[in-house]
KEKE-3310 file (N, C-alpha, C; in steps of 0.2 Angstrom, whole numbers, plus 5000, padded with zeros to 4 digits):
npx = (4726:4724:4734:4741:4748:4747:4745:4749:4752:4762:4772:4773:4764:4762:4745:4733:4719:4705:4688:4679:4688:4706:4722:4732:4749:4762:4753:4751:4758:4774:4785:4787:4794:4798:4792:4784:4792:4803:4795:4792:4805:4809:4801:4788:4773:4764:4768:4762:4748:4744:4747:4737:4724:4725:4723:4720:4709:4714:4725:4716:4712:4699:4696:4690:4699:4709:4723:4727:4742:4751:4756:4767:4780:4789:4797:4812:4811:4798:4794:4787:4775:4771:4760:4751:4740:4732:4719:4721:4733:4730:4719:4727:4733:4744:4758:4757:4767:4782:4791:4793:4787:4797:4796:4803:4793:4791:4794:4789:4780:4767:4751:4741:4727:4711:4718:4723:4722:4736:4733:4748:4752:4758:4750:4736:4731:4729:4728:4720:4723:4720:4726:4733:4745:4760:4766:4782:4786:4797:4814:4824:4836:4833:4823:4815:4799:4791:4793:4789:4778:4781:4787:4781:4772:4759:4744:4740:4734:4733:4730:4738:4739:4743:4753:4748:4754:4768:4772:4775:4784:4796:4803:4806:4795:4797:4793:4782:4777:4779:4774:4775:4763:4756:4748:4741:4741:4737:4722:4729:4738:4732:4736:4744:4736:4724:4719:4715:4728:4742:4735:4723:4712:4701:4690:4694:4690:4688:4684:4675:4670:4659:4656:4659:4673:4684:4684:4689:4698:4711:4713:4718:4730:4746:4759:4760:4758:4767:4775:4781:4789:4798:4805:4810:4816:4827:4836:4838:4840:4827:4819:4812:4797:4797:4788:4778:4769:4754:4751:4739:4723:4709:4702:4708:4709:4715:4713:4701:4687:4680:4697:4696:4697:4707:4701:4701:4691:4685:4682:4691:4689:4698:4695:4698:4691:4690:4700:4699:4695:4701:4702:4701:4702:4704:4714:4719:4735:4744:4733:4732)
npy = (5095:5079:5067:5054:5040:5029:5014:5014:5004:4996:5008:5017:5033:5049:5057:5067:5071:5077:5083:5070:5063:5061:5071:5068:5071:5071:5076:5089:5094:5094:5097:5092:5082:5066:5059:5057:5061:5069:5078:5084:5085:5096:5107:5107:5107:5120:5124:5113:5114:5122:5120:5108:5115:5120:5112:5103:5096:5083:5081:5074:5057:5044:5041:5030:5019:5017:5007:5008:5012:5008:5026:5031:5022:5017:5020:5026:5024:5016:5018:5012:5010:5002:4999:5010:5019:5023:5017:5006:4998:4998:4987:4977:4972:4976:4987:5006:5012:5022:5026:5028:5013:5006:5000:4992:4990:4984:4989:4978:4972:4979:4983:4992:5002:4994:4982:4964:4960:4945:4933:4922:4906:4900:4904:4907:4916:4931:4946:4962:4980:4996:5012:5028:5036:5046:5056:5062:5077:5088:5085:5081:5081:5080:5086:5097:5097:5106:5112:5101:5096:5106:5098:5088:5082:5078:5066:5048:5032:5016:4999:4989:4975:4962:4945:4937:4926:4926:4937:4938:4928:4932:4943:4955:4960:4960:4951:4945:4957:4958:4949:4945:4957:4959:4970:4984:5000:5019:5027:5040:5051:5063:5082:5091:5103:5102:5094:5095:5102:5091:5079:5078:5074:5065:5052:5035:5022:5004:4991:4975:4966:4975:4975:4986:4985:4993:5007:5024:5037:5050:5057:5048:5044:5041:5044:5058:5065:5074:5073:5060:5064:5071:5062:5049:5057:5062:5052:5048:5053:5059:5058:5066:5058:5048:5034:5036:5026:5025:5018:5008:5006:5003:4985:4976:4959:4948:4952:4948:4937:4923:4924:4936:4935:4940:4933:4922:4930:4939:4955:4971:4987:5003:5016:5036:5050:5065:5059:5048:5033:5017:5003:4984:4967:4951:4938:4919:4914:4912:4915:4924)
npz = (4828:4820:4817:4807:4800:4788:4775:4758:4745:4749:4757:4767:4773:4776:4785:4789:4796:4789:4792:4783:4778:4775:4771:4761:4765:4756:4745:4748:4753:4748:4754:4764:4783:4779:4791:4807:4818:4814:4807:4820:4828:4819:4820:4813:4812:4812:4802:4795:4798:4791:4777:4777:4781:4767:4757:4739:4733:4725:4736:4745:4753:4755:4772:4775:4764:4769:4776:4793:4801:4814:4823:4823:4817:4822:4835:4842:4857:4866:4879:4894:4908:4922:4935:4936:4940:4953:4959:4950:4954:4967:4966:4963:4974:4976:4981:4982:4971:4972:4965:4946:4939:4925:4910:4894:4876:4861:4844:4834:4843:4841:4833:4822:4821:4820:4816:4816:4834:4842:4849:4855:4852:4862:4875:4883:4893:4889:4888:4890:4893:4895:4889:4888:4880:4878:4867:4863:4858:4856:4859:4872:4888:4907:4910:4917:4927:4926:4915:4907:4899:4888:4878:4874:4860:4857:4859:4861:4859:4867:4868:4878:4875:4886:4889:4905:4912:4906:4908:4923:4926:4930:4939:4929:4917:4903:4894:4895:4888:4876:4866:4849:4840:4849:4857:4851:4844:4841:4834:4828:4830:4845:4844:4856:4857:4858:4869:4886:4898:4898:4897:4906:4918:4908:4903:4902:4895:4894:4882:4879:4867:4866:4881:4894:4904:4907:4918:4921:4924:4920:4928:4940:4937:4946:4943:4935:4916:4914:4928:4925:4911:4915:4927:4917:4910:4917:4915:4903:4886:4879:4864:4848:4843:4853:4863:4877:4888:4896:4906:4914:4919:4934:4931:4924:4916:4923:4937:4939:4945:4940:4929:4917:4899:4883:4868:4854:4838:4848:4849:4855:4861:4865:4870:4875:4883:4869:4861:4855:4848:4848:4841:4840:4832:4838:4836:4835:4835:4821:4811:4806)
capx = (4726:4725:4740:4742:4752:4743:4751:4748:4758:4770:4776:4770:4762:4761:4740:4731:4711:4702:4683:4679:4693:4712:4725:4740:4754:4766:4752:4746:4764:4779:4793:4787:4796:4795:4789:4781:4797:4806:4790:4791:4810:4808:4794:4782:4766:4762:4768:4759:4742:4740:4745:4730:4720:4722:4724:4718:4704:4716:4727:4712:4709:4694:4697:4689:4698:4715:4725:4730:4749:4753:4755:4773:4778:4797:4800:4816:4808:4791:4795:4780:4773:4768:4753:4755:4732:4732:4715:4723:4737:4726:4715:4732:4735:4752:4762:4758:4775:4785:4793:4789:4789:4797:4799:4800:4790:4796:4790:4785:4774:4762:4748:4738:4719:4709:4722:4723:4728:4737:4735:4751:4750:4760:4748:4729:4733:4729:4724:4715:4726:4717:4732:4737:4750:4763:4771:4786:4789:4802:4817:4828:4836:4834:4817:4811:4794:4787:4793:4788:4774:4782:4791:4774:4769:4752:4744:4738:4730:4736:4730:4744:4739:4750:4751:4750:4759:4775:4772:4775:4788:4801:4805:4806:4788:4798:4793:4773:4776:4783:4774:4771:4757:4751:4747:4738:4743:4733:4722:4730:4740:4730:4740:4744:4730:4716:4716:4719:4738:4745:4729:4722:4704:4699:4689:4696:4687:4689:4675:4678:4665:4655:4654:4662:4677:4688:4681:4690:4699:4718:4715:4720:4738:4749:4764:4757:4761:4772:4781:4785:4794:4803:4808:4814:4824:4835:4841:4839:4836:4821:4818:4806:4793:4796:4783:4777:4763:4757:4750:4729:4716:4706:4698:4711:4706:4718:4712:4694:4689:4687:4700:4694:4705:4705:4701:4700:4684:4683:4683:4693:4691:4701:4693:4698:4689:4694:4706:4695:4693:4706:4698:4707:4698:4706:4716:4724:4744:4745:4726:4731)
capy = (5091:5073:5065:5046:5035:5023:5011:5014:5003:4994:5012:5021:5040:5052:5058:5072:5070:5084:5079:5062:5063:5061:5073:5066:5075:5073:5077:5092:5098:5091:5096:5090:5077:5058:5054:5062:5061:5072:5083:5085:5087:5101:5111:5108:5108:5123:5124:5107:5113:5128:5116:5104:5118:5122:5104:5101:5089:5078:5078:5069:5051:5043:5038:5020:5015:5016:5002:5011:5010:5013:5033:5032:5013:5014:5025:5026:5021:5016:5019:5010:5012:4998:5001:5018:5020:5021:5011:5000:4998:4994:4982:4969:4971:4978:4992:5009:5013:5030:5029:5024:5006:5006:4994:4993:4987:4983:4989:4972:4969:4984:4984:4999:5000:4987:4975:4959:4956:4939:4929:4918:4898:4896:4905:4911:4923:4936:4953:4970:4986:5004:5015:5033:5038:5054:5057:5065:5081:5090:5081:5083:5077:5082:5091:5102:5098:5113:5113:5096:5097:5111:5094:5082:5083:5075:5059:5044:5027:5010:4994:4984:4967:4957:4940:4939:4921:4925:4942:4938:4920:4933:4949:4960:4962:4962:4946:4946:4961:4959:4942:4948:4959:4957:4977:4990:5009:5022:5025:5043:5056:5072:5085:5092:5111:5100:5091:5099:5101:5084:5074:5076:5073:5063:5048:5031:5015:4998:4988:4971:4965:4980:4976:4990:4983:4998:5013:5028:5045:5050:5061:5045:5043:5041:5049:5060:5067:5084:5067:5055:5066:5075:5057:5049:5062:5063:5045:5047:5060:5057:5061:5065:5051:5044:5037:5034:5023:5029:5015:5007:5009:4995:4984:4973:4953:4944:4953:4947:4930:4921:4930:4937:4936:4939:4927:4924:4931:4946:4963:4976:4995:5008:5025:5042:5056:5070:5056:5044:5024:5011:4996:4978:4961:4946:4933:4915:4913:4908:4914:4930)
capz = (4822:4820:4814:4805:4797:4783:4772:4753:4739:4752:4760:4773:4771:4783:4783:4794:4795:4789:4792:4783:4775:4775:4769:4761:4767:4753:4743:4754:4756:4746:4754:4772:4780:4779:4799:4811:4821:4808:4807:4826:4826:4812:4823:4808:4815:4809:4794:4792:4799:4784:4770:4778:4777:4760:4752:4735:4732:4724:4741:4751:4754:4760:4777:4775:4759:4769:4782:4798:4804:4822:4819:4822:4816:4823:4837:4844:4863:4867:4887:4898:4914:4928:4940:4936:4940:4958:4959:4949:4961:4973:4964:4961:4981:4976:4986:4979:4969:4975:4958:4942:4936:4920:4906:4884:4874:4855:4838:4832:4846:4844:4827:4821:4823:4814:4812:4823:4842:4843:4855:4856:4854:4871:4881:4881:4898:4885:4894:4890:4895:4890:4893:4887:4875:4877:4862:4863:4852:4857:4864:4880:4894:4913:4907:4924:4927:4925:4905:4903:4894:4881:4877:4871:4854:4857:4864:4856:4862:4866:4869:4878:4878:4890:4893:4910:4913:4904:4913:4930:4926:4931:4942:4925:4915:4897:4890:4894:4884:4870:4860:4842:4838:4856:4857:4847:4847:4837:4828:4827:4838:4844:4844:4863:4860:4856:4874:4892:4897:4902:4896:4912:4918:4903:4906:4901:4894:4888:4880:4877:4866:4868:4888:4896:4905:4911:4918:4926:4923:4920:4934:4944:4937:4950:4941:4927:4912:4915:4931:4918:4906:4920:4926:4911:4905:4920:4917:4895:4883:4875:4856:4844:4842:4857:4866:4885:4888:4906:4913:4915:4925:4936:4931:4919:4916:4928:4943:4939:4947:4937:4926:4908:4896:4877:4865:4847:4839:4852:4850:4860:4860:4871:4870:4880:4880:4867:4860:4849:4849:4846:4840:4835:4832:4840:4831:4836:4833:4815:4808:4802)
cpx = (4726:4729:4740:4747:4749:4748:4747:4754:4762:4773:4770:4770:4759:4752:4737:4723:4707:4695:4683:4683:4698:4717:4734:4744:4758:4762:4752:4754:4772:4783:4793:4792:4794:4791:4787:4786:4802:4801:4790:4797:4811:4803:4790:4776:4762:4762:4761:4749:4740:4741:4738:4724:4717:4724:4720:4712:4708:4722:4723:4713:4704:4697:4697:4690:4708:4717:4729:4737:4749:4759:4765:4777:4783:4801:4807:4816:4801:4794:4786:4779:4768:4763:4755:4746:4733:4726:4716:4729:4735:4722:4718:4733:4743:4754:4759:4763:4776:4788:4791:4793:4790:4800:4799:4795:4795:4793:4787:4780:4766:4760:4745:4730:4716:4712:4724:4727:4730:4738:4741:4749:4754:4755:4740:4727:4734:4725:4723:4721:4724:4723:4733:4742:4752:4766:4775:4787:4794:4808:4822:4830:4835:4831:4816:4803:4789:4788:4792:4786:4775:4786:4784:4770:4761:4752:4740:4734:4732:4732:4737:4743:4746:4749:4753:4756:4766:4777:4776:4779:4793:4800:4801:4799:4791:4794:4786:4771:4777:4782:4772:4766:4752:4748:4745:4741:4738:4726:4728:4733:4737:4734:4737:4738:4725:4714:4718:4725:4736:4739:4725:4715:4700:4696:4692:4693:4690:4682:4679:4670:4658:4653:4661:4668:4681:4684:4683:4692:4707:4719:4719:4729:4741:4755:4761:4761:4768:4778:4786:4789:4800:4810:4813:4818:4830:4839:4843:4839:4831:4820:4811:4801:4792:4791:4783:4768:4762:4755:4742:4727:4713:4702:4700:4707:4707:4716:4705:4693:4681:4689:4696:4701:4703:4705:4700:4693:4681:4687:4686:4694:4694:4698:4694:4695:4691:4698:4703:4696:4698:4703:4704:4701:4703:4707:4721:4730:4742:4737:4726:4732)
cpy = (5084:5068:5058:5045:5028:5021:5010:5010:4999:5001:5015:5028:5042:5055:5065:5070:5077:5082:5071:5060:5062:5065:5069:5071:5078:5077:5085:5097:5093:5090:5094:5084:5071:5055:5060:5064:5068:5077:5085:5090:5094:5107:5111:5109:5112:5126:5117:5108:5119:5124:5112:5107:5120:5118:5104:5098:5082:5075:5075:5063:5049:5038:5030:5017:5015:5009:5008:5008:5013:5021:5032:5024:5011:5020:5023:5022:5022:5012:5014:5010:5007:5001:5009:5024:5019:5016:5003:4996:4994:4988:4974:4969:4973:4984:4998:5011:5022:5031:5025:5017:5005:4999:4994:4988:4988:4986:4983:4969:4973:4985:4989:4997:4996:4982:4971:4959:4948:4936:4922:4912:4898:4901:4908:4916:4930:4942:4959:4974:4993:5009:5021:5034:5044:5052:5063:5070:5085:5087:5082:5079:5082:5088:5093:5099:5102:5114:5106:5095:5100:5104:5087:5084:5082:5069:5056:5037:5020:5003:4988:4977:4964:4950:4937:4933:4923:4933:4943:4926:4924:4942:4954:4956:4959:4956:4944:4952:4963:4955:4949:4951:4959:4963:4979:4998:5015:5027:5032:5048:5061:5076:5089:5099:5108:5096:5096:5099:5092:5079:5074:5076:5069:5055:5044:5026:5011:4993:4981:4966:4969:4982:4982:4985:4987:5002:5017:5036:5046:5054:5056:5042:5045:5046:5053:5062:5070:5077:5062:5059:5066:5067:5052:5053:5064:5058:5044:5052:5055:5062:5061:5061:5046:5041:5033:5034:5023:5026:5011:5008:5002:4994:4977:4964:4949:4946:4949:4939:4927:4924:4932:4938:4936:4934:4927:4926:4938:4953:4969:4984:4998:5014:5029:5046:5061:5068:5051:5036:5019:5004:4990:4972:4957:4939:4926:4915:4908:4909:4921:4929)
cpz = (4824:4816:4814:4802:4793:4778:4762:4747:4741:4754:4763:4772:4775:4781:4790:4792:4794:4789:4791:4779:4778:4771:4766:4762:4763:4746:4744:4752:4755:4749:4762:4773:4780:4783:4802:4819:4819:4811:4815:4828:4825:4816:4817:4806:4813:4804:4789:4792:4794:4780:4770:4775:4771:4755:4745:4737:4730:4730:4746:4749:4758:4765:4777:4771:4762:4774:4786:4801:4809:4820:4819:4824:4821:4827:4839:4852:4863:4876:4890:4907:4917:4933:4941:4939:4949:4962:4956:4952:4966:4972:4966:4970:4982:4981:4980:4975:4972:4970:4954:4939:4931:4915:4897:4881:4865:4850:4837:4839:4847:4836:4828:4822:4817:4816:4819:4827:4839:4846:4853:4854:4862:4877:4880:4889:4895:4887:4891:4893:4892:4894:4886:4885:4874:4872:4862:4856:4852:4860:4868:4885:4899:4912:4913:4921:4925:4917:4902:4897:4887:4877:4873:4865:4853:4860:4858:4861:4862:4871:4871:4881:4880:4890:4898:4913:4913:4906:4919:4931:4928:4934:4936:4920:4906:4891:4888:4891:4876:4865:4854:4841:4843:4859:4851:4850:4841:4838:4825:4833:4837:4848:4851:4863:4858:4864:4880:4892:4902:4899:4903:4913:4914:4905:4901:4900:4889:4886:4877:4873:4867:4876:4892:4903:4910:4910:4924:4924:4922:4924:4941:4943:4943:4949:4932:4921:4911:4920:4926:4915:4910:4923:4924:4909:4909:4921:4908:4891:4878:4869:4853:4841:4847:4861:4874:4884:4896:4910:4911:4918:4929:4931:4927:4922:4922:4936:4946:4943:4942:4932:4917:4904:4886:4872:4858:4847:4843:4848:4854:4859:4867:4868:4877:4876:4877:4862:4855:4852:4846:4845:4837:4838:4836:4838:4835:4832:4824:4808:4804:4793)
residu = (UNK:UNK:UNK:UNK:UNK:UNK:UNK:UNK:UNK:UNK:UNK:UNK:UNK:UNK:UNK:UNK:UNK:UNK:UNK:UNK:UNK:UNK:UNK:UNK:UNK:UNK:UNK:UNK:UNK:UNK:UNK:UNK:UNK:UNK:UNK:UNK:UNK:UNK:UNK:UNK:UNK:UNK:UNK:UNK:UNK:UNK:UNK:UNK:UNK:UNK:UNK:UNK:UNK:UNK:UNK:UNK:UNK:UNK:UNK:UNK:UNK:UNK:UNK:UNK:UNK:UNK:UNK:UNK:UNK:UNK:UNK:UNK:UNK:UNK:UNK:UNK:UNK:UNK:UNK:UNK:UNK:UNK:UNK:UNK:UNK:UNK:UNK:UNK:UNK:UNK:UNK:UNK:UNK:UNK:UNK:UNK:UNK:UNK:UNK:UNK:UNK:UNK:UNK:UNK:UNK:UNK:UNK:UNK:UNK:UNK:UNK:UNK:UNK:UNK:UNK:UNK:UNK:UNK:UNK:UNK:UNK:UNK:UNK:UNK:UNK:UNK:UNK:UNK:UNK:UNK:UNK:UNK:UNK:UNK:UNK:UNK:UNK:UNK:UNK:UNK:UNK:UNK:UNK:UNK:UNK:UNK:UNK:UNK:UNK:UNK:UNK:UNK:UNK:UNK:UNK:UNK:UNK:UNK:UNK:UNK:UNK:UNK:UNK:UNK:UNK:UNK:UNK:UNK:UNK:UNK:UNK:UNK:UNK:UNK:UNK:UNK:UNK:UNK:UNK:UNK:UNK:UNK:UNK:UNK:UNK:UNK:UNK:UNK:UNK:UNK:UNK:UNK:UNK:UNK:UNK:UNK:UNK:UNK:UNK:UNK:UNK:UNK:UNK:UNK:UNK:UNK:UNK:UNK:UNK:UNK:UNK:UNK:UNK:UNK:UNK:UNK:UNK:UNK:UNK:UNK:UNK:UNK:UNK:UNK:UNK:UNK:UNK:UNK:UNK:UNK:UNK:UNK:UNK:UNK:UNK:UNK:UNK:UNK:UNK:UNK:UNK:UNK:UNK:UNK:UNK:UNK:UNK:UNK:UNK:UNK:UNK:UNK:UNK:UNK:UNK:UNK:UNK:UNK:UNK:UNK:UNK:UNK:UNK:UNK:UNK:UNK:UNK:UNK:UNK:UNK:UNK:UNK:UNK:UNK:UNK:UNK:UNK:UNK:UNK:UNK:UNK:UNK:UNK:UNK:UNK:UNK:UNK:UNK)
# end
């Protein structure tokens, strides 16, 4: 399944795609619940994938008459992950990492697809990152490797524009991560038996203006899926909605000479194989 979050009326409504369509949720299945955290929590999943099936006509929506919300607006954690692409490790001249380089990113810094990146007024060091998305569905702490996975509800797609300056003004990453609406996550999570286990294999691209930009594979994660959880949870418990951004691939702006960097005007898509297209326009601070 394909799991969303759109905003109709001023409230947020849970949605599943069924062809060119949209299944309202609370249409589809009244007594479901609220978030897809909740639904997660609840083991829902298949209770949610027969209502889908057998939805009204009046529970659909046409997909292109809705506003996309990052699928899960307000997790508890949105976990991230530093040179986590071992080509792209390579590319900055950095050390390969032996453990993972972790950092948060905020809810308010991450929109839904469609809706404008921002480039800041203090800075136009505004950078591409095509990066992989576990969404946490069952949750735990001091997860074994080996039962990570049975712990991943699905995966999703994020654009985590950085801005590299305020990036790298300090040891810690948080601050080049964090400007307002500086990130895209979406459009939709696909649920964990639509893709390999772990996401693995799946190719990786970013297109910035239609020129292909990033290109590579999630088989070159350095720490993968099944590592990551395992990791994590023997320092946190991790809950339903959570999510872990696992990292990008080479080829990002800063490393370019001379460096690329997003601008207003431009268009950026992230697509993985399996997983669908994340798209967002590019808007100066204050134009939206």
């Amino acid at each position: 399944m394909r799991l969303l979050t759109y905003a109709q009326g001023g409230s947020a409504r849970l949605g599943v795609r069924r062809g060119p369509s949209i299944v309202d949720l609370a249409r589809a299945m009244p007594a479901a619940p609220a978030d897809w955290p909740s639904v997660f929590a609840a083991d829902a999943l298949a209770s949610i994938a027969r209502a889908v099936a057998e939805a009204p006509a009046e529970a659909l929506v046409a997909a292109d008459s809705v506003r996309l919300l990052p699928p899960i607006p307000r997790p508890s954690k949105i976990l991230c992950i530093g040179l986590n692409y071992r080509s792209h490790a390579e590319e900055t001249g950095m050390a390969i990492p032996g453990y993972p380089i972790v950092f948060a990113r905020y809810p308010a810094s991450l929109v839904g697809a469609e809706a404008p990146l921002v480039r800041p007024a203090l800075s136009d060091n505004f950078d591409y990152e095509a990066e992989l998305v576990a969404v946490i569905g069952r949750g735990g702490r001091a997860i074994p490797r080996e039962h990570a996975l049975e712990h991943v509800a699905g995966y999703t797609l994020c654009n985590e524009g950085s801005l590299r300056d305020y990036q790298f003004k300090a040891s810690q990453w948080a601050m080049g991560k964090n400007f307002d609406a500086s990130g895209s996550i979406g459009p939709e999570i696909v649920t964990a038996d639509e893709v390999p286990p772990g996401a693995a294999g799946l190719r990786i691209r970013c297109r910035l203006n239609g020129k292909t930009v990033q290109d590579s594979n999630t088989d070159d994660l350095i720490f993968d899926v099944a590592a990551l959880v395992a990791e994590l949870s023997a320092v946190m418990t991790l809950e339903a909605g959570d999510l872990i951004v696992t990292g990008t691939p080479p080829g990002v702006g800063f490393v370019r000479k001379p460096p690329v960097w997003m601008k207003p005007g431009d268009i950026c898509e992230v697509e993985i194989e399996g997983i669908g297209v994340l798209r967002n326009p590019v808007v100066a601070e204050g134009a939206r």
